[in-house]
C-alpha positions in Angstrom: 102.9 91.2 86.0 102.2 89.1 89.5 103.0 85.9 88.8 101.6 82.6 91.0 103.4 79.4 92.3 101.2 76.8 93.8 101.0 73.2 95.1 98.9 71.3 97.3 99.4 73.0 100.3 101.1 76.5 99.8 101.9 78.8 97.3 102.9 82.5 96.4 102.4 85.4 94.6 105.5 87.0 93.1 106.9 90.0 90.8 109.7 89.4 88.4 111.7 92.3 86.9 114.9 90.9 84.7 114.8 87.7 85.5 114.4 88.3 89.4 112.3 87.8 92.1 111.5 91.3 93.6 108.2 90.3 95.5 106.8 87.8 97.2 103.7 87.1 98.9 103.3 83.8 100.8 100.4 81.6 101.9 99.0 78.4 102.8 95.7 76.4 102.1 93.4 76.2 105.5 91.1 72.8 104.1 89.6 73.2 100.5 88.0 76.5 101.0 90.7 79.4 102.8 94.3 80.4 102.3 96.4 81.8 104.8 98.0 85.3 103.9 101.4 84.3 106.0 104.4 86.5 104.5 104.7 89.9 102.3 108.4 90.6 101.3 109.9 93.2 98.9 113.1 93.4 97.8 115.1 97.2 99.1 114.8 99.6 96.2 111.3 98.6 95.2 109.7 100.4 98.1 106.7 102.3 96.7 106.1 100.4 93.7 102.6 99.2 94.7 104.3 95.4 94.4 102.9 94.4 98.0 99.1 96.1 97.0 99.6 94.3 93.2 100.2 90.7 95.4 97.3 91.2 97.5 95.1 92.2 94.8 95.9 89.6 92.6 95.2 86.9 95.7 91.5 88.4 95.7 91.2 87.3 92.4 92.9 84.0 93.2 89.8 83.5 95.6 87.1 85.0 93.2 88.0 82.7 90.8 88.5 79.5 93.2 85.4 80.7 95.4 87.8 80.3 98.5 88.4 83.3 101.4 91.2 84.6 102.5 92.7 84.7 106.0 95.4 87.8 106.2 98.1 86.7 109.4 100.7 89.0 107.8 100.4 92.6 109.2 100.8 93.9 105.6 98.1 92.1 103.8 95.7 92.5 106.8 96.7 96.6 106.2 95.7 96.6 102.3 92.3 94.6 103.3 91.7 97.2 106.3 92.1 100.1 103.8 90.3 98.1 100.8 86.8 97.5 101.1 85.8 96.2 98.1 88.3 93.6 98.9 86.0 92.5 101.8 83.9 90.1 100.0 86.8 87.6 100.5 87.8 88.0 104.3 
């Protein structure tokens, strides 16, 4: 369902739902090994969907996969982490 965009120096995280863009979760590459959590949005009406907790989980699999960590500036990533420990392996 969480879909990624990426090039060589940002990317996102989004959620479509017919044909669009609901969700988004922004970031940026800090060197080879770090991306930069910067910006959480989702659309009004979607409120308690779990889309911002679906983005965030999805970026932890993002840097499992890559072997990168992640650095969460936006205060609604850097919430999820703080009440996700098993998501700590990445911070």
């Amino acid at each position: 369902m969480v879909k990624l965009e990426l090039n060589n120096k940002n990317g996102f995280f989004y959620i479509e739902e017919n044909g669009k863009t609901e969700a988004k979760m922004t970031f940026v590459f800090a060197g080879e090994d770090k991306i930069i959590i910067d910006h959480t949005e989702v659309n009004p009406g979607n409120n308690g969907k779990g889309f911002g907790k679906m983005m965030v989980q999805k970026a932890v699999e993002f840097a499992r996969e890559k072997n990168i960590k992640i650095i969460p500036l936006c205060p609604f990533a850097k919430s999820v982490f703080d009440k996700t420990p098993e998501f700590k392996d990445v911070l």
